[in-house]
N, C-alpha and C positions, 0 to 999 in steps of 0.2 A: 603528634603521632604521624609517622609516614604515612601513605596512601601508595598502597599496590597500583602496578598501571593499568589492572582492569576496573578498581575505584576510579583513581584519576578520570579515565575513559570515559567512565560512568558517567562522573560530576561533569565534566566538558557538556555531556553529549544531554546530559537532562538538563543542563541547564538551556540550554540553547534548543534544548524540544517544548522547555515548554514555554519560552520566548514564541516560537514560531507557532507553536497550538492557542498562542493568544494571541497571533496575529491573526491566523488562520479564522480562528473566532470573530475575529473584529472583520475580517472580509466579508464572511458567511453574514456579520451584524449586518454589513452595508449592503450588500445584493438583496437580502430577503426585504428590505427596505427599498431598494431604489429601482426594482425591478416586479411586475406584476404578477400574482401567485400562479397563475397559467404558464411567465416565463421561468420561473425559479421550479418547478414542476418537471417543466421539458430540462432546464440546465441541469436536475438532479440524473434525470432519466440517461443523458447526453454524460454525466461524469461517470456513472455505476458502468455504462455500456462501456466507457474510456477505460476503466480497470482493469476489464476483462478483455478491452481488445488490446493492451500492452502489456497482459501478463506473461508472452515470452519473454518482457526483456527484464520484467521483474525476477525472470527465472535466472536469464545470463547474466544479473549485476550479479543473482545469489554465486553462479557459476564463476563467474569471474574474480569475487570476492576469497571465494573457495582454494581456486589453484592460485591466485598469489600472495593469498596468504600466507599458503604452507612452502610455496618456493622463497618469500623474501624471508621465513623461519631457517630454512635450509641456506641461506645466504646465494642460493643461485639466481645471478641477475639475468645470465644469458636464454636459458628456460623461462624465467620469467615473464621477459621483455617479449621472448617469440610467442608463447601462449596468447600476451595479450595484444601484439600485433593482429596474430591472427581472429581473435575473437572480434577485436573492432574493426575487422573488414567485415566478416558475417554480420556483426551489429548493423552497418551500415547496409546489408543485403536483405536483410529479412527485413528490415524496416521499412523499405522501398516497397518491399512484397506482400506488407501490409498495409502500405498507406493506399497502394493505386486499386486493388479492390474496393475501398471504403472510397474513395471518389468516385468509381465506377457505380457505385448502387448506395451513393447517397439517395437518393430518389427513394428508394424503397426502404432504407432506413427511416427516413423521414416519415415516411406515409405509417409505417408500422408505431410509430411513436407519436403518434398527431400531431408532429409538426412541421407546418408549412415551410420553414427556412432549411431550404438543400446548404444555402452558404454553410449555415452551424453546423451540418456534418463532414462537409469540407475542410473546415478548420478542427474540426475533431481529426480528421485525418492527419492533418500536419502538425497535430500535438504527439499525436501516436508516430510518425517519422521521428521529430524529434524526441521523443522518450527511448528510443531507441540508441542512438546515437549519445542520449545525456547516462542511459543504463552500463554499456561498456566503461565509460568516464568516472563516473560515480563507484560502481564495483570495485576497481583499480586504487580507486581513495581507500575504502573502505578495506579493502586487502593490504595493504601498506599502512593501514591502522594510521590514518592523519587523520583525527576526527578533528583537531581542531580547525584545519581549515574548513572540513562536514559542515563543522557547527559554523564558522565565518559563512559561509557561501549561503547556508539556507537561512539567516538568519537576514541576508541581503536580495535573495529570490523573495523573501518572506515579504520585506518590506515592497519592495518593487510592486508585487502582488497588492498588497495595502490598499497603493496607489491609483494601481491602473484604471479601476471603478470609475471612481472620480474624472479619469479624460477621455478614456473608451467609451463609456456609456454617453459622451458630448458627441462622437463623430458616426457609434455605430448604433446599428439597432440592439436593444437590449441584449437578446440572447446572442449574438456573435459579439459583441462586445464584453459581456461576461465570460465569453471560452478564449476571447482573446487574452483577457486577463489570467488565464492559465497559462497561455503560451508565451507569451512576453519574457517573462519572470524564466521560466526555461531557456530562452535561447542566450539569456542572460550571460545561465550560472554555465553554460557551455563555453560562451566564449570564455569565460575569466580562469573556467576550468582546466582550459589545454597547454597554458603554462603551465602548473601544479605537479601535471603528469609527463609533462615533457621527455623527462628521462624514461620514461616507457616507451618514447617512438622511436629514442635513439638503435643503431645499427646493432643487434645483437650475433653473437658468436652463429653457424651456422646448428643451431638444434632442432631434432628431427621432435615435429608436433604430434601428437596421435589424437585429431581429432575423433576420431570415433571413442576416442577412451575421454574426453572430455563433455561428447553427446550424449553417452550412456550415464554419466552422473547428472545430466539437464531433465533428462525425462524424470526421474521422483521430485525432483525441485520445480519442473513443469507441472506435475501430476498436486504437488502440495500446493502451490500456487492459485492452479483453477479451483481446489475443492473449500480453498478459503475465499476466495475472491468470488466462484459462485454463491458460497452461503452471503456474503455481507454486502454483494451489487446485485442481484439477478433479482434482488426481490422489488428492488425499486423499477427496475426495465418491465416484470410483469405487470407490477400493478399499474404502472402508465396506461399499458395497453388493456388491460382488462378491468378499469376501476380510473378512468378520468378524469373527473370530479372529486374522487377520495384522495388520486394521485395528489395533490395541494395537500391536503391536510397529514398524507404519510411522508410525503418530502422532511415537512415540516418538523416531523414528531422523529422523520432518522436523523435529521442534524445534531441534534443532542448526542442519538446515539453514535454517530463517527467519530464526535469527540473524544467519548469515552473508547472507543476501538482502537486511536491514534495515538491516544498521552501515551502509554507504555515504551513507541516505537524505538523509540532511541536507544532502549535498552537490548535489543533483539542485533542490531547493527554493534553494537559494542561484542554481545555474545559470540553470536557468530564468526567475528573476525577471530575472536580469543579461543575458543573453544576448538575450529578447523586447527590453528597452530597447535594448541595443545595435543589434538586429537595425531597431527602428522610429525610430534615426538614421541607420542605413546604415553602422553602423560595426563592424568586425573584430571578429569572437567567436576566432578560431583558437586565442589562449592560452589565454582559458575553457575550450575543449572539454578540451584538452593537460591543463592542470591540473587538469580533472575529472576525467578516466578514471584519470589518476593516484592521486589522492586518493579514488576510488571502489576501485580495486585495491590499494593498498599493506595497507590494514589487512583486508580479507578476507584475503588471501592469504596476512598471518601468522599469523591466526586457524583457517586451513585445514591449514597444515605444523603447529603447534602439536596441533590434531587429531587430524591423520593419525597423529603423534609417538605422542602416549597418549590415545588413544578411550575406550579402558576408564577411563579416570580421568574422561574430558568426561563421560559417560556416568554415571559414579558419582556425578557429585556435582550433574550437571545434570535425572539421575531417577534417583534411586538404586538403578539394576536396566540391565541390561545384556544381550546376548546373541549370540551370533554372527551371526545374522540381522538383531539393530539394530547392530550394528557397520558391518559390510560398507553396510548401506542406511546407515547415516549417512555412512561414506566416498563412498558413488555423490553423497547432497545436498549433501555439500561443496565438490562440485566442479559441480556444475550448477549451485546457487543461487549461487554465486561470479560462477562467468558469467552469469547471469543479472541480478545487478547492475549488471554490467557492459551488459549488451542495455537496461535501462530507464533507465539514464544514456544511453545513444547515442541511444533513443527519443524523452526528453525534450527535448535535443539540436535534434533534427531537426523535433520538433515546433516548438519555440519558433523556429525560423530557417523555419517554414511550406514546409518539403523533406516529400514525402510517398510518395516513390516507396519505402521499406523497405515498404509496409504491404502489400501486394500479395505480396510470397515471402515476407515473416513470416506472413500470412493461410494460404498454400498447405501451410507447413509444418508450422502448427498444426495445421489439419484435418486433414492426413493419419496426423499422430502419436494425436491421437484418438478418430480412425474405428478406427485400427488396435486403441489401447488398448479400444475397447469390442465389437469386434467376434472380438480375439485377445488374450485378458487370460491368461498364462499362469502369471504370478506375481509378487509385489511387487516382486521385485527386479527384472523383465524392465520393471514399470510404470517405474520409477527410471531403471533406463537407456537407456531410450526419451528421457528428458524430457533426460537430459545429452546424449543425442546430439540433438535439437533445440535444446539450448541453445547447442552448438557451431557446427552449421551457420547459425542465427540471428543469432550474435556476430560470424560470421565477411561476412555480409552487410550485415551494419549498421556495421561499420568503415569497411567500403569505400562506403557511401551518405553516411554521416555526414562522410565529409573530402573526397567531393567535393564535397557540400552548402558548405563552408570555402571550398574554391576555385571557388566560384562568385560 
């Protein structure tokens, strides 16, 4: 049987996701082991805050993925090549414009998160410079639909990542030597990156860019970005600060849950790519969507019952400590980050077919869950079941936006 090239894509791109979600696992194995639950605590605290402070560029890979996509569809190289000149200068501007605030008040990041090491927010900042710089790179792959090299490159950050444990944690202190091991692995897949895309920097025809008609599509890819990225980080940042002590045992009980948040992703990077092109011929996404949501649900939701099954086992071998309080919280993230997967595939979705009306009662629903969380914070597990009950009411809205968006 042939395989369409948004199958092909598929297969590529899963298979090499979930090579790297078992690396990923095996990293998460080794730090909740080789580092004190105090520092694995502040490192979760320090990666959720990481999310949210490079979710522009998580917006400009979508943005960039976006317009070259539908330009290397349209066979225009010269538009192409200038769009994405221009976008990887701003890449390179706004990245700087967020790293040197986050050095200036490290100090008070640190204090606000209980911990003493200014370094590790430091180097949080020059992971978030470089995300920036790796965001234009990566979108550009991604819009020129080369998943296979996608899948080469993370499958080689991945391992890199493996490693780094193992000799960072000999020369630094735990927690800067765990963020170091984020950044390493990134400046990596940059260097090895900028051959790949080369043909992007070359000299293009003189075409006029209309950045503002480029900005006006960032802002709902900006606005989908914070409203998913606050529901599945901001809850680990509050409860550092407001729950210290519990903070260790909810770290603990979300690792499970970001696993299950991430298996899906590869399939949302395939859609997007296919679906923008489709969208800028005017032609039929409906099966794309059908066999994403699919393909985004089948394998969480064995990974969830498998769980639910024996915790105490996921739990022993995925941090080798366990408790009735990380049990229960790990059962509430397996089924919120499940759906949640699920809401950022429909997001994607809708974004790339330029539909925008989710963003407006996703926006309403966020705020109200986190005015709430910070203003009635009664306990970790109350924080958890908060986020699974906006995760439901959010899934249950974007279903129904997302396939009228189809039938339109």
């Amino acid at each position: 049987m042939r395989l369409d090239s948004f199958t092909k894509n598929s297969l590529i791109i899963f298979l090499a996701s979930g090579i790297g979600n078992f690396i990923n696992l095996l990293y998460q194995w080794f730090i909740v082991r080789l580092v004190t639950p105090e520092t694995f605590a502040s490192l979760s605290s320090l990666l959720s805050l990481l999310a949210i402070f490079i979710l522009p560029f998580s917006a400009f890979a979508t943005m960039v993925t976006k317009h070259v996509s539908c330009f290397n569809a349209q066979k225009d190289q010269d538009s192409l090549r200038s769009i994405w000149q221009v976008l990887a200068r701003h890449a390179f501007f706004f990245s700087f414009i967020i790293f040197l605030p986050v050095v200036i008040f490290s100090s008070s990041i640190s204090r606000f998160l209980y911990i003493e090491s200014r370094a590790s927010v430091i180097i949080l900042g020059s992971i978030i410079f470089v995300s920036g710089i790796g965001s234009v790179i990566s979108g550009g792959l991604q819009g020129l639909e080369k998943f296979k090299i996608l899948a080469i490159l993370s499958l080689i950050a991945g391992l890199l990542k493996l490693v780094s444990p193992f000799v960072l944690l000999k020369f630094f202190a735990q927690l800067e030597g765990a963020l170091l091991g984020f950044l390493a692995p990134m400046i990596f897949g940059i260097i090895i990156s900028i051959p790949l895309v080369w043909s992007l920097f070359k000299k293009a025809k003189p075409t006029r860019v209309n950045t503002r008609e480029l900005y006006f599509y960032i802002l709902p890819v900006f606005a989908a970005s914070l409203i998913f990225l606050l529901l599945t980080n901001f809850d680990m940042v509050l409860v550092k600060h407001f729950f210290i002590l519990q903070a260790q045992d909810y770290a603990v009980a979300q690792l499970f849950g970001k696993i299950l948040l991430f298996l899906p992703g590869w399939i949302y990077l395939v859609m997007f790519a296919r679906v923008s092109s489709l969208h800028a011929q005017k032609q039929s996404s409906k099966t794309v969507l059908k066999s994403t949501l699919l393909f985004s649900l089948l394998p969480g939701l064995l990974v969830t019952i498998i769980f639910n099954l024996f915790p105490e086992l996921a739990f022993g071998i995925l941090a080798h400590r366990h408790s009735p309080q990380i049990i229960i919280l790990g059962r509430v993230f397996s089924f919120s980050m499940l759906i949640f997967a699920m809401v950022n595939t429909l997001f994607y979705y809708q974004l790339s077919v330029e539909r925008f009306n989710f963003l407006l009662p996703s926006a309403l629903i966020t705020a109200f869950v986190f005015l709430l969380l910070w203003f009635w914070h009664i306990s970790v597990l109350w924080v958890a079941g908060m986020l699974l009950v906006a995760s439901v009411c959010i899934l249950i809205i974007n279903l129904r936006s997302a396939f009228n968006a189809v039938l339109i």
